[in-house]
N, C-alpha and C positions, 0 to 999 in steps of 0.2 A: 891608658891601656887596660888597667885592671877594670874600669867601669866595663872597658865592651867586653872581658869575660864574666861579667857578676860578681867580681871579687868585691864585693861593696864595701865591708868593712874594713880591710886592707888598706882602697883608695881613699875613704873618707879620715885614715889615719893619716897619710902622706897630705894628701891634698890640709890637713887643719894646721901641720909641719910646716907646709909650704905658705900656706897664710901668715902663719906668726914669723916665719924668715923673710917674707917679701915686705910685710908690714915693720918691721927692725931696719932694713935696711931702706924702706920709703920707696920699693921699686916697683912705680906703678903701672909697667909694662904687665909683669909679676902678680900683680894685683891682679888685675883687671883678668890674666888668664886661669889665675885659681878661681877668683869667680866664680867663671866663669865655666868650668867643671864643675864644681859646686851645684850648680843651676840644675845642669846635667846631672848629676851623679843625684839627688833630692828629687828631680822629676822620675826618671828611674825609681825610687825609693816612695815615688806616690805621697810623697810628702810638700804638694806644691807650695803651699805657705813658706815653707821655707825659703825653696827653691825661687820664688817671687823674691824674697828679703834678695839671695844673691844677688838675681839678675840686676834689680835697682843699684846695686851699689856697685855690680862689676860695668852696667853699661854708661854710668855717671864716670867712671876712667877710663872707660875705651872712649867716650869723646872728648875728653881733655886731651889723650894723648891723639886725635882725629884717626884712630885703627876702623876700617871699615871690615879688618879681619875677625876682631872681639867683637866689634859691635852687630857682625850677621851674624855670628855663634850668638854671642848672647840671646840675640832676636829671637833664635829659632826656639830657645828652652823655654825663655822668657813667654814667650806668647804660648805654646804645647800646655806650660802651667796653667794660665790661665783658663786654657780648654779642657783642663783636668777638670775646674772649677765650674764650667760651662760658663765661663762669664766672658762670652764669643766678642762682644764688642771693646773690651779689653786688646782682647788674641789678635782682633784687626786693626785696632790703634797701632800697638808695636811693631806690625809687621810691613804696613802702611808706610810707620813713618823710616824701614833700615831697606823698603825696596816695595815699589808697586809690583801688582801681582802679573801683571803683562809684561813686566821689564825683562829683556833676558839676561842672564847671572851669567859672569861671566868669571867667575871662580870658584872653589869649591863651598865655602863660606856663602854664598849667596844662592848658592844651590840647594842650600840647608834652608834657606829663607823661602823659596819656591818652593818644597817640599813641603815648609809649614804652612804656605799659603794653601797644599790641597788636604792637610790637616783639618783648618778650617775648616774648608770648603764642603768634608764629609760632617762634621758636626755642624755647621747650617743647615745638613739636608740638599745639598748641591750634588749630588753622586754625579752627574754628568762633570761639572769644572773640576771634579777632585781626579776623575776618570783622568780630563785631557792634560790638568796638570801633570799625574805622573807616567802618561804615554809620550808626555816631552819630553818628560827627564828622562825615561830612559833611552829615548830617541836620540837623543844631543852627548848624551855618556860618552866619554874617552871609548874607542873601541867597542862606540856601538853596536858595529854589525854582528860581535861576537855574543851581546848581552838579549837575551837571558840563559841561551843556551850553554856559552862556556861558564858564564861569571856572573852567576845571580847576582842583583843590587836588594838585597829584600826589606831594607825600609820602602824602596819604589814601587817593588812588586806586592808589598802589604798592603799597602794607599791602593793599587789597583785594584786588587783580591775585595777590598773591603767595598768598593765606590762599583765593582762588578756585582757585589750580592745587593748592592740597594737598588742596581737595576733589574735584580733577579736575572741574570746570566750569570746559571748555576756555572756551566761548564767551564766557564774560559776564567771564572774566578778561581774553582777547583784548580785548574791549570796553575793560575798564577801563584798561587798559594803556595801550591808544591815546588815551585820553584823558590818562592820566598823562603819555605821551611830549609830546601837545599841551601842555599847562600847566608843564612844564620848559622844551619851546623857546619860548613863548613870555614865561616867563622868565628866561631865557638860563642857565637853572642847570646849567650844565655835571656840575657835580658829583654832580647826580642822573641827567641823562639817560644818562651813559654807560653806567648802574644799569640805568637801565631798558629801556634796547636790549638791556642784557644778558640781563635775566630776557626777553623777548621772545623772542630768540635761543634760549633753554631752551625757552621753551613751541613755539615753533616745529619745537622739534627733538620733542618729544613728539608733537604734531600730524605728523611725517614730513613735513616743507614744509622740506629741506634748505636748497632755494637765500634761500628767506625769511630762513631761520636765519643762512646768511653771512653777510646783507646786514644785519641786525642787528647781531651779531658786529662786523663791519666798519665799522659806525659807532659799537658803542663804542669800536674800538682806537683810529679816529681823533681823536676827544675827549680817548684819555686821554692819547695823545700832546702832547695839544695841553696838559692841566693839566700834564701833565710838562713840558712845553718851561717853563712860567710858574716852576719851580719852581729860587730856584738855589744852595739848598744841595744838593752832589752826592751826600750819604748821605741824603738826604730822598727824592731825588727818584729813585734807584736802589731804596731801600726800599721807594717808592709803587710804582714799576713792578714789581717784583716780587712784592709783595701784591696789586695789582688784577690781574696778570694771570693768575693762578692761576683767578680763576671764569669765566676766558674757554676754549675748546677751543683748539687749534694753527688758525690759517689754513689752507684749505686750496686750492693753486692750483688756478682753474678752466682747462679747456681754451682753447684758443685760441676756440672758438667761445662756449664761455658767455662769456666774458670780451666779446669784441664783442656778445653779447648784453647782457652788464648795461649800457653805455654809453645803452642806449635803453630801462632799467628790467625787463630778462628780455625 
């Protein structure tokens, strides 16, 4: 829970608790789930290296114990790392082997496996298959009909947003974006929003709407500042900041006047 608010350092105290009690009492249900968060909570942290170490050792007990539950979570972090790394024939091995990319998922865990498959699919440079994979997922969602307008899914709607600007359909990515950004803050998912102000910031700056683009920009820095401030190992939290801040441009000071302009929205 604490991962999907950015409370990083927090969950990485509970979660290394949770390893050394699961690991005392030998219970590799236990195991295999801290893991397995692990995975997660280090890809989060932009630290795949690590986040690799878990996943091998959480999906080596989710198939002893035969969990097809662990072992699609696992999958999905498991392989995302690898695509941190660009090392994309890795990303297709693991996801290959916990679910073909055609199969359809027939629970939420496998749903996370399809997701990573259009993960992929934008880092091959696939924008059409990463398109259709997540116009399924949100097609097939619990109470579809209602999505996107009642109840953004916005990892879905980011895979879209993202796989719409490499087709250059500026608009209907702008669209989905915005909704993506809705359904993070109303999640409080720090960890993606900041993601997604970023990629907004990009497409802004393609559309030529500079001041937009800041003001995107500007509200990831402050997010990230904010998961940095939660984080209090010092080489964790130096590392974070120096990996997420690379897909951001430099600030750029506005004038005295734009500046008393933004106080009241441009």
């Amino acid at each position: 829970t604490l991962i999907g608010f950015g409370e990083f350092g927090e969950a990485l105290a509970h979660l290394r608790h949770a390893l050394d009690i699961a690991t005392e009492i030998e219970h590799q249900q236990w195991l295999a789930g801290t893991h397995c968060a692990l995975t997660q909570l280090y890809f989060n942290l932009l630290e795949p290296d690590l986040a690799i170490q878990h996943a091998k050792q959480g999906m080596a007990l989710a198939r002893q114990l035969g969990s097809l539950w662990w072992s699609h979570n696992i999958a999905t972090y498991y392989a995302l790392s690898h695509i941190l790394k660009n090392e994309l024939p890795e990303a297709e091995a693991i996801l290959a082997a916990a679910l073909s990319r055609e199969e359809q998922p027939r629970h939420l865990a496998a749903r996370r496996v399809i997701w990573a498959w259009g993960r992929l699919a934008l880092a091959q440079k696939k924008p059409e298959a990463a398109l259709r994979i997540a116009e399924q997922l949100l097609a097939s969602a619990p109470n579809a009909t209602n999505v996107p307008p009642a109840q953004p899914i916005p990892h879905l709607l980011t895979l879209k947003g993202e796989a719409l600007i490499k087709l250059q359909r500026f608009d209907e990515a702008t669209e989905a974006l915005q909704y993506a950004k809705r359904g993070a803050q109303e999640r409080q998912d720090s960890s993606l929003l900041w993601n997604i102000h970023c990629i907004l910031g990009h497409l802004e700056q393609l559309l030529k709407h500079e001041d937009a683009a800041q003001r995107e920009f500007s509200a990831a820095r402050e997010i990230i500042e904010s998961l940095a401030a939660s984080i209090d190992d010092e080489a964790l939290r130096t590392q974070f900041l120096q990996a997420v801040l690379k897909s951001l441009p430099k600030g750029k000071t506005l004038s005295s006047r734009r500046a008393e302009a933004e106080k009241f929205g441009g």
